[in-house]
C-alpha positions as CSV (number, residue, x, y, z in Angstrom):
1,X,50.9,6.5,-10.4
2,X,52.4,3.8,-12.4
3,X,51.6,0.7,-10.9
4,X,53.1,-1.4,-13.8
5,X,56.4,0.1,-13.0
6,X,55.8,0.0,-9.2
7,X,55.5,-3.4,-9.6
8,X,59.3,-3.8,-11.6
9,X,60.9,-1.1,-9.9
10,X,59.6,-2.8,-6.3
11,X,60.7,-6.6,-7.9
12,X,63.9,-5.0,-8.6
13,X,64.2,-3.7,-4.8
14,X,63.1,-6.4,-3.6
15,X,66.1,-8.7,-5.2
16,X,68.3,-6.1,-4.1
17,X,66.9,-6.4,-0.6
18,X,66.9,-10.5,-0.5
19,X,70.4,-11.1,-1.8
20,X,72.6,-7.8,-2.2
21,X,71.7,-7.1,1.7
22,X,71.6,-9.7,2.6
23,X,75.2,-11.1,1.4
24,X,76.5,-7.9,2.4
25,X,74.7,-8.6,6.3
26,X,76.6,-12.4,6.2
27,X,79.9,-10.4,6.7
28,X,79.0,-9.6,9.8
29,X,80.1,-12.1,12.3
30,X,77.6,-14.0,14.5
31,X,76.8,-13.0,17.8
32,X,76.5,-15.8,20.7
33,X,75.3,-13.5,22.9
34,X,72.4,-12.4,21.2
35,X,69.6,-14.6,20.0
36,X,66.5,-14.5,19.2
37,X,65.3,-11.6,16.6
38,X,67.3,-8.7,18.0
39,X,70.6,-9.9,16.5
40,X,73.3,-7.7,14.9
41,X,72.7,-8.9,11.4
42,X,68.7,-8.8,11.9
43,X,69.3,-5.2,12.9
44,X,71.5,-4.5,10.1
45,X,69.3,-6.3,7.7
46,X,66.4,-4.3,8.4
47,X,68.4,-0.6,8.5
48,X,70.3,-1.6,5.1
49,X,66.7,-2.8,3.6
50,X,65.3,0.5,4.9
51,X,68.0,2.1,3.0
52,X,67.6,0.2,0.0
53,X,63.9,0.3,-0.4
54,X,64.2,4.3,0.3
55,X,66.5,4.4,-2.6
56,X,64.3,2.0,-4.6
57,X,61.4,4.7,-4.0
58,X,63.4,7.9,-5.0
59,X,64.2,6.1,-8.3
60,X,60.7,4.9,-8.7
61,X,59.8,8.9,-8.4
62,X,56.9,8.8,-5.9
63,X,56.0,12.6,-5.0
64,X,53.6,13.3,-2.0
65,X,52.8,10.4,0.9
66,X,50.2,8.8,-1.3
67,X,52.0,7.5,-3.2
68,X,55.0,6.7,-1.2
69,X,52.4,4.5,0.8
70,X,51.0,2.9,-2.3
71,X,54.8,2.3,-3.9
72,X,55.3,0.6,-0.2
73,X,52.3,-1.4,-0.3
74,X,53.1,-2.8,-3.9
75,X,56.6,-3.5,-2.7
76,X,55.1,-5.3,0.2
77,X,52.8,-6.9,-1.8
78,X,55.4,-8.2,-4.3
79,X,57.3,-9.4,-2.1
80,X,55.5,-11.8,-0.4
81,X,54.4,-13.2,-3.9
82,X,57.7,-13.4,-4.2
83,X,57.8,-15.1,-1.3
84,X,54.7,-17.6,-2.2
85,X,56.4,-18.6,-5.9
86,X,60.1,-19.1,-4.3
87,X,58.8,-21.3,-2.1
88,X,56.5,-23.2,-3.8
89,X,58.7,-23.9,-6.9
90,X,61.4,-24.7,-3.9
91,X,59.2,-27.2,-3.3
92,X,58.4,-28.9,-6.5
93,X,61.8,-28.6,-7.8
94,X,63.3,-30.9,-5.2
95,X,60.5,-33.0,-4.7
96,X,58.8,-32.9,-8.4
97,X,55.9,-33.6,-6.4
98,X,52.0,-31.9,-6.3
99,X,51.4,-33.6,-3.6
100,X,54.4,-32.0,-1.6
101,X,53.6,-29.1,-2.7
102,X,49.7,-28.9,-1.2
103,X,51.4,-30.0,2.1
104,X,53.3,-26.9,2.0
105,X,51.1,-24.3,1.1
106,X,49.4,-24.0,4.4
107,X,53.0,-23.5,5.9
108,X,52.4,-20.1,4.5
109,X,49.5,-18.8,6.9
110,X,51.8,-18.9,9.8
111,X,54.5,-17.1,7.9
112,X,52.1,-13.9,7.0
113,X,51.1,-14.1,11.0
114,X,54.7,-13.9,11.9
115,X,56.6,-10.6,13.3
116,X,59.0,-10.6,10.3
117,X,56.0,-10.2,8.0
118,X,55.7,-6.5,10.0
119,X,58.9,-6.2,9.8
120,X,59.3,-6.4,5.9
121,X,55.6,-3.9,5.8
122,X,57.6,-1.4,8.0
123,X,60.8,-1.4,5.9
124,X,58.8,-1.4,2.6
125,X,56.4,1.6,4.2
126,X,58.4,4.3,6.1
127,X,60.8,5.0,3.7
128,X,58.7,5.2,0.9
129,X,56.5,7.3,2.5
130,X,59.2,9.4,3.7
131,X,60.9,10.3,0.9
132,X,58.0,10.7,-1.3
133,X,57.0,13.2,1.5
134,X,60.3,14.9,1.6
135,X,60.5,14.8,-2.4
136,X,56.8,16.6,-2.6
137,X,56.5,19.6,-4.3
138,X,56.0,22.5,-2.0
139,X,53.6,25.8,-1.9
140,X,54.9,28.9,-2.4
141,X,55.6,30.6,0.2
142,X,53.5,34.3,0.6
């Protein structure tokens, strides 16, 4: 496995994932009726990231679970970093301050411990693993 391009191909999916996706999920009018996380466009968000990510790991080439589950993991990796670096140069770019900054950075703790951090895991995971599973090479048969 090429982690080097794991790590650009999963950078690319996850730009695709945080503003393609999700400017295509903002044409989809809001819902009074639902709130909380089980709205229409968290649903669609999640099933269109699925897809995107599972198309992100076909391209990448994963064969076999293994390393579906490792190109998932990177992805999941990366994009919390992502995460980390958006929001701390957020930060200092509209404050210019250090010191706002260090106030920030324990914001991030409750953020990994939330349920959209197992969210983003799942939709980086199962479809990685699953086509890399379904794009395996199989035994002959006897």
């Amino acid at each position: 496995m090429n982690f080097e391009r794991s790590i650009l191909v999963s950078f690319l999916g996850n730009y695709a994932t945080n503003n393609v996706v999700a400017a295509l999920v903002a044409l989809i009018p809001v819902s009074a009726a639902a709130t909380g996380i089980l709205t229409p466009q968290y649903i669609t968000y999640v099933i269109l990231a699925a897809i995107t990510v599972g198309i992100f790991a076909w391209w990448y080439g994963a064969r076999g679970w293994k390393d579906g589950l490792a190109f998932g993991l990177v992805g999941f990796v990366v994009s919390l970093a992502t995460a980390f670096v958006t929001g701390v140069s957020g930060v200092l770019a509209q404050t210019g301050s250090f010191e706002q900054v260090m106030a920030v950075i324990p914001n991030f703790g409750p953020f990994l411990a939330s349920w959209s951090t197992l969210v983003l895991l799942g939709y980086w995971v199962i479809p990685s693993v699953a086509i890399a599973y379904f794009k395996s090479p199989r035994g002959a048969a006897m």
